[in-house]
LUMVEXSE-491173 format. One record per residue: x, y, z of N, C-alpha, C in turn; residue number from 1; residue in one letter. Coordinates in Angstrom, 2 decimals, padded with zeros to 5 digits, m for minus. Example, Ala and Ser with C-alpha at 12.3 -4.5 7.8 and 13.67 -1.06 7.14 Angstrom:
013.19	m005.69	007.80	012.30	m004.50	007.80	013.20	m003.30	007.80	1	a .
012.85	m002.25	007.08	013.67	m001.06	007.14	012.90	000.03	007.87	2	s .
This chain:
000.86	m001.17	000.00	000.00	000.00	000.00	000.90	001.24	000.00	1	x .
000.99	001.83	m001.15	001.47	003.23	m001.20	001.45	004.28	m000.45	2	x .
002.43	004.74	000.65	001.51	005.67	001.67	002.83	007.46	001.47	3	x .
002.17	008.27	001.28	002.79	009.88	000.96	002.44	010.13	002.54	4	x .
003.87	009.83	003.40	003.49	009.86	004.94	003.07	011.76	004.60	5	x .
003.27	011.70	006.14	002.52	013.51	006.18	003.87	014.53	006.18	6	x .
003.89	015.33	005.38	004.68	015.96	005.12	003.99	017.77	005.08	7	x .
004.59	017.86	006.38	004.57	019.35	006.85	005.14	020.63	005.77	8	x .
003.89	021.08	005.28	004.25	022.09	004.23	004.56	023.45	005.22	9	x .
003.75	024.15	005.63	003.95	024.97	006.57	003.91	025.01	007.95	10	x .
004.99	025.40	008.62	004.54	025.23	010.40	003.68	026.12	011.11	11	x .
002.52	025.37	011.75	001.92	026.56	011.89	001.87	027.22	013.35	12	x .
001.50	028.19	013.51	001.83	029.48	014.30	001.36	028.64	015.91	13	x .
002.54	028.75	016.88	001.79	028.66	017.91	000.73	029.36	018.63	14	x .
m000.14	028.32	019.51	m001.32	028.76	019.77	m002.56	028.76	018.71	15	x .
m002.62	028.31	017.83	m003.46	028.48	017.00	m004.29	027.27	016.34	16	x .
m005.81	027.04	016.02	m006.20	025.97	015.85	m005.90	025.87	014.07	17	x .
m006.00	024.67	013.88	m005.81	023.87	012.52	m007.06	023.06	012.04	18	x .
m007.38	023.82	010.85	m008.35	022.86	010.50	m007.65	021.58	009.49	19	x .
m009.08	020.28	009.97	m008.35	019.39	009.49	m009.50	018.53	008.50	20	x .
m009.03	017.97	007.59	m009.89	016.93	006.60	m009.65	015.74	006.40	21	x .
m010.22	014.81	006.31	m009.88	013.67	006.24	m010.65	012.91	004.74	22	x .
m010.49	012.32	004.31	m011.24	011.65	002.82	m010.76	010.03	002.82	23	x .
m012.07	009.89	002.68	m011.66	008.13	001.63	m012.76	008.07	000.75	24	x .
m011.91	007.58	m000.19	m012.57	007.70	m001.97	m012.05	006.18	m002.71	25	x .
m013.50	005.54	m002.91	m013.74	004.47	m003.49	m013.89	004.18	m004.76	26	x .
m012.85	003.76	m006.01	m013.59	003.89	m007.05	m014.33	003.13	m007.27	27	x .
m015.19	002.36	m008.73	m016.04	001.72	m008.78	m015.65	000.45	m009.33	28	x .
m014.33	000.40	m010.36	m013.66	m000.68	m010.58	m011.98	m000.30	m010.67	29	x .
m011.63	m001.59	m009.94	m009.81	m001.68	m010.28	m009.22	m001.01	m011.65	30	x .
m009.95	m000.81	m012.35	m009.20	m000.73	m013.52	m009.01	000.81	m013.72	31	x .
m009.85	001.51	m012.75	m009.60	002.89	m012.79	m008.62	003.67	m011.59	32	x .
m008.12	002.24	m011.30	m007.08	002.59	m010.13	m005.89	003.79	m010.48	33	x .
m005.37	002.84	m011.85	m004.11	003.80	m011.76	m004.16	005.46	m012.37	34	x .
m005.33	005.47	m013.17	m005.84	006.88	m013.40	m005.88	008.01	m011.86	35	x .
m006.91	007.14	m011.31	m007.25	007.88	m009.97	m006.15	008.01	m008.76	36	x .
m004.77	007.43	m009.07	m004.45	007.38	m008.00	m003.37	008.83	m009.28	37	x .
m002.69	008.35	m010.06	m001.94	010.06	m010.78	m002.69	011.16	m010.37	38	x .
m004.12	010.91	m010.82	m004.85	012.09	m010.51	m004.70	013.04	m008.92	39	x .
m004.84	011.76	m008.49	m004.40	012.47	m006.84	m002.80	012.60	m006.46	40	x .
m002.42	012.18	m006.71	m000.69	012.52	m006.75	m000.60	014.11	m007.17	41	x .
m001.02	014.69	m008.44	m001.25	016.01	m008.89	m002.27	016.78	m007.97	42	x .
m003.22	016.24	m007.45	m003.92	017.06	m006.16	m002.79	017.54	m005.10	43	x .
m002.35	016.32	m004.51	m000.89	016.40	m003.43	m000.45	017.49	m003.74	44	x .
000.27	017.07	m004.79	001.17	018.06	m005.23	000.46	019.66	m005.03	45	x .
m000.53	019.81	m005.43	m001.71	021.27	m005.35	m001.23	021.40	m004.14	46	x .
m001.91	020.66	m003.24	m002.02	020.98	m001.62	m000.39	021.71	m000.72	47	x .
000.46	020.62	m001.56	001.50	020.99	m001.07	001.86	022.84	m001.24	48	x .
001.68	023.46	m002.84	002.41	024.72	m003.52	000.81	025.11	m002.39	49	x .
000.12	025.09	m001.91	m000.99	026.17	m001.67	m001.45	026.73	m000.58	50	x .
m001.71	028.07	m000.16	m001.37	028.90	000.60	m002.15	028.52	001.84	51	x .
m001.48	028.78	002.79	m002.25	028.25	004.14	m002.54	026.62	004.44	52	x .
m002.12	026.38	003.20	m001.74	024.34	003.45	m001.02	024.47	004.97	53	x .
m001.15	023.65	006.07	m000.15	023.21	006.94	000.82	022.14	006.65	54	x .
m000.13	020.67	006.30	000.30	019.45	006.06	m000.31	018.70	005.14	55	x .
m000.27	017.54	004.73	m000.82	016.98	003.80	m000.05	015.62	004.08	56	x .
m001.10	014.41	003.85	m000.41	013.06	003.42	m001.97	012.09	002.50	57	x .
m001.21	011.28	001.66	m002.39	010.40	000.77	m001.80	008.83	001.29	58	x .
m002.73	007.96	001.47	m002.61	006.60	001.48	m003.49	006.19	000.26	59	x .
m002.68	005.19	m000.40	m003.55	004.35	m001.77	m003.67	003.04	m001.43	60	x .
m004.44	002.48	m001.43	m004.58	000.93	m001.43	m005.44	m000.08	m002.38	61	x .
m004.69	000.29	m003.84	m004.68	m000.52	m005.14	m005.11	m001.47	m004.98	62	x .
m004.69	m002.54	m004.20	m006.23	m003.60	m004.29	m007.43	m003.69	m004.13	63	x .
m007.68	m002.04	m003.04	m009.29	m002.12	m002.42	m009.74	m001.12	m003.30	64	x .
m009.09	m000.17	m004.41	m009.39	000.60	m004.34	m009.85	001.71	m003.83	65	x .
m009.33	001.85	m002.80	m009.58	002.46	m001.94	m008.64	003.81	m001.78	66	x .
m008.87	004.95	m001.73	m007.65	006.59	m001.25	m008.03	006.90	m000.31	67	x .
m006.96	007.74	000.85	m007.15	008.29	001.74	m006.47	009.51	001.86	68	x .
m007.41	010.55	002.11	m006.14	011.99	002.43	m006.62	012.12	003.89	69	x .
m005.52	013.23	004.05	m005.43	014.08	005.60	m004.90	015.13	005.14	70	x .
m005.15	016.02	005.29	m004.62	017.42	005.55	m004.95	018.12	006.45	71	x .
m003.94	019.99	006.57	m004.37	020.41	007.83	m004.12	021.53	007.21	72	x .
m005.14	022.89	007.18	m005.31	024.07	006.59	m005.14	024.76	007.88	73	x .
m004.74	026.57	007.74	m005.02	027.42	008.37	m006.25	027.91	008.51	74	x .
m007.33	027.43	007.40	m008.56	028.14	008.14	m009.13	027.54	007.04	75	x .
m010.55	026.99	007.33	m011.47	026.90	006.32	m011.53	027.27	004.63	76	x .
m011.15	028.80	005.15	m011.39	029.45	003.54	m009.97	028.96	003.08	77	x .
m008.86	028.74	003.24	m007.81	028.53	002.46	m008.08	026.87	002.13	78	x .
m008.39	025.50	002.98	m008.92	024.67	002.09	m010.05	025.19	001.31	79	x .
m010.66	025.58	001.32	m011.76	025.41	000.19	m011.28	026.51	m000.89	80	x .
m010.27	026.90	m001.08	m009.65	027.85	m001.69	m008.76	026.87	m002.97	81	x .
m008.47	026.12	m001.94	m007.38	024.69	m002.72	m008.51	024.00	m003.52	82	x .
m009.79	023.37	m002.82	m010.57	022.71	m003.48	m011.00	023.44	m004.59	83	x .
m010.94	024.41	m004.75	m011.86	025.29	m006.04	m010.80	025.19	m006.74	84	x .
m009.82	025.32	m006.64	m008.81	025.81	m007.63	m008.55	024.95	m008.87	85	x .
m007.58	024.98	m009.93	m007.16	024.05	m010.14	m005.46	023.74	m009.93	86	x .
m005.32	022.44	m010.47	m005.90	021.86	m010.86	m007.15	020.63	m010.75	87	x .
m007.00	020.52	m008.80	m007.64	020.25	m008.19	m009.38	020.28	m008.78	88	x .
m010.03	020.93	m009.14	m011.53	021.38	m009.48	m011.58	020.52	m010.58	89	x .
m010.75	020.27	m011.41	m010.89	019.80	m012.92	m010.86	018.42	m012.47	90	x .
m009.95	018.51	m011.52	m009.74	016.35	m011.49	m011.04	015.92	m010.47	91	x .
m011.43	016.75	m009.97	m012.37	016.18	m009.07	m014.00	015.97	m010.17	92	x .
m014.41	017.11	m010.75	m015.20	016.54	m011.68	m014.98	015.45	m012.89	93	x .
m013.34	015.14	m012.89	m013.14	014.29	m013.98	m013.11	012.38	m013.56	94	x .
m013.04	012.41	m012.16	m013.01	011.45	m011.20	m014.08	011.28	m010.66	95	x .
m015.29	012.03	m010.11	m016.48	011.62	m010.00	m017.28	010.46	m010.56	96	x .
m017.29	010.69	m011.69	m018.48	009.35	m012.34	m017.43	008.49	m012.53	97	x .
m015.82	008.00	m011.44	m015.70	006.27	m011.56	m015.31	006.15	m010.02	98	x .
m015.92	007.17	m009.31	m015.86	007.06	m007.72	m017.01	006.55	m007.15	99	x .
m017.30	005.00	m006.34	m017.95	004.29	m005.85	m018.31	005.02	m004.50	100	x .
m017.74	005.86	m003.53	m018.26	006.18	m002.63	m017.28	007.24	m002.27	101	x .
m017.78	007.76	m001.58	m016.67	009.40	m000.91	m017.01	009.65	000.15	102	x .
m015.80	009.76	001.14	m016.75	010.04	002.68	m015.55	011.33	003.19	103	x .
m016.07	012.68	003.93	m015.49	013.55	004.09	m015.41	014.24	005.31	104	x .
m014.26	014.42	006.14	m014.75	014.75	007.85	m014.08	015.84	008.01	105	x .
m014.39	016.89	008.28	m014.06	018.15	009.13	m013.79	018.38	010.64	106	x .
m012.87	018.70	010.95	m012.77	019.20	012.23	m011.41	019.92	012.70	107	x .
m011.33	020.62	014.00	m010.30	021.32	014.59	m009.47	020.92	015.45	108	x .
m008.33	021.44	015.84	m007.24	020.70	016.72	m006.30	022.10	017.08	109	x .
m005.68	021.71	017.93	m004.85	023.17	018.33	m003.15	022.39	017.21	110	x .
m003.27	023.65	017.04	m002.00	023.38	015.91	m000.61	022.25	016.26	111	x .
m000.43	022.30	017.54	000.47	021.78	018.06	000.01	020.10	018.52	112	x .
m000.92	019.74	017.45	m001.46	018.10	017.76	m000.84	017.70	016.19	113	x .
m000.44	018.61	015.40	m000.22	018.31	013.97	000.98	017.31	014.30	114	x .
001.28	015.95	013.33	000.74	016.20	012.36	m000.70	014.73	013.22	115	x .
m001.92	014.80	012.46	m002.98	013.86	012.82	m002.67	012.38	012.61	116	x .
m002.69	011.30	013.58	m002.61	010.05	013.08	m003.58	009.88	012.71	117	x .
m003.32	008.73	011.51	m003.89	007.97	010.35	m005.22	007.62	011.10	118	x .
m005.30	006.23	012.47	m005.96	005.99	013.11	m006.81	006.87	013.83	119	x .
m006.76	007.84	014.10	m007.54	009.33	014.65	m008.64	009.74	013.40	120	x .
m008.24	009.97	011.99	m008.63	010.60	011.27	m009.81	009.19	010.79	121	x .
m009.27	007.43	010.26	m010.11	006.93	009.62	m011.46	006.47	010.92	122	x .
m010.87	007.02	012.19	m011.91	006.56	013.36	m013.16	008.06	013.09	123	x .
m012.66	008.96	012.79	m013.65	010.16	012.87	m014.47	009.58	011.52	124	x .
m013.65	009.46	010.05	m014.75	008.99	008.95	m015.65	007.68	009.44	125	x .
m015.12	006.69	010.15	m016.00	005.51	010.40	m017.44	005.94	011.29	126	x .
m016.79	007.40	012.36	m017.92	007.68	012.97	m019.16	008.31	012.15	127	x .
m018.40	009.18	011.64	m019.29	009.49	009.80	m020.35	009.18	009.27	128	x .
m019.41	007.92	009.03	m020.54	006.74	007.74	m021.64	006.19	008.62	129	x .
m021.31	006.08	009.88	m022.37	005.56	010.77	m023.71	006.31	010.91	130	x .
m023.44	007.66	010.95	m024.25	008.85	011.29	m025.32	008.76	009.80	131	x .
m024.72	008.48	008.75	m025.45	008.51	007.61	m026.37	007.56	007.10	132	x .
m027.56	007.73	007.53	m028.93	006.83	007.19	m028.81	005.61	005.74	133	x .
């Protein structure tokens, strides 16, 4: 399993909270693995050059098809600043119709918990999927 451990783009300011995201993205068949996983390699890469990024890491797991991100923004508006952008915006509508499921978790941490374990972040999505009827 391919894992882009977490790699601290910016340090962020003591005292200060971090927002954080978590994703796992299912495609619908193996065969669109290796598309979807370049595709997100070039997201990474986004997250990394983009402003108010803290951290960032992707796990791939090619047999389940299965992706996982984590990241950690300075504030709301600067992730969703990344998400709009491109090239990010383009791959996400171009990856949609062979993505089997998408699950997405928000939340805060005081900066100095960075960077988030793996196990922290896929326990908040599991709490997630539960919540969802």
């Amino acid at each position: 399993m391919p894992e882009l451990s977490w790699t601290t783009v910016n340090p962020a300011a003591p005292a200060t909270e971090a927002v954080v995201m978590a994703s796992r993205l299912e495609v619908g068949s193996l065969r669109h693995v290796p598309r979807f996983f370049r595709l997100s390699l070039a997201s990474w890469r986004q997250a990394r050059r983009s402003p108010g990024a803290l951290g960032v890491s992707l796990i791939a797991q090619f047999g389940r098809g299965v992706f996982w991100t984590l990241s950690a923004w300075e504030s709301r508006e600067a992730l969703y600043a990344y998400a709009g952008a491109e090239p990010h915006r383009s791959i996400m509508k171009r990856l949609r119709p062979v993505t089997k499921d998408s699950r997405f978790v928000f939340w805060t941490v005081p900066a100095e918990r960075l960077p988030i374990p793996w196990e922290e972040a896929r326990n908040r999505l599991a709490r997630e999927r539960s919540r969802q009827p």
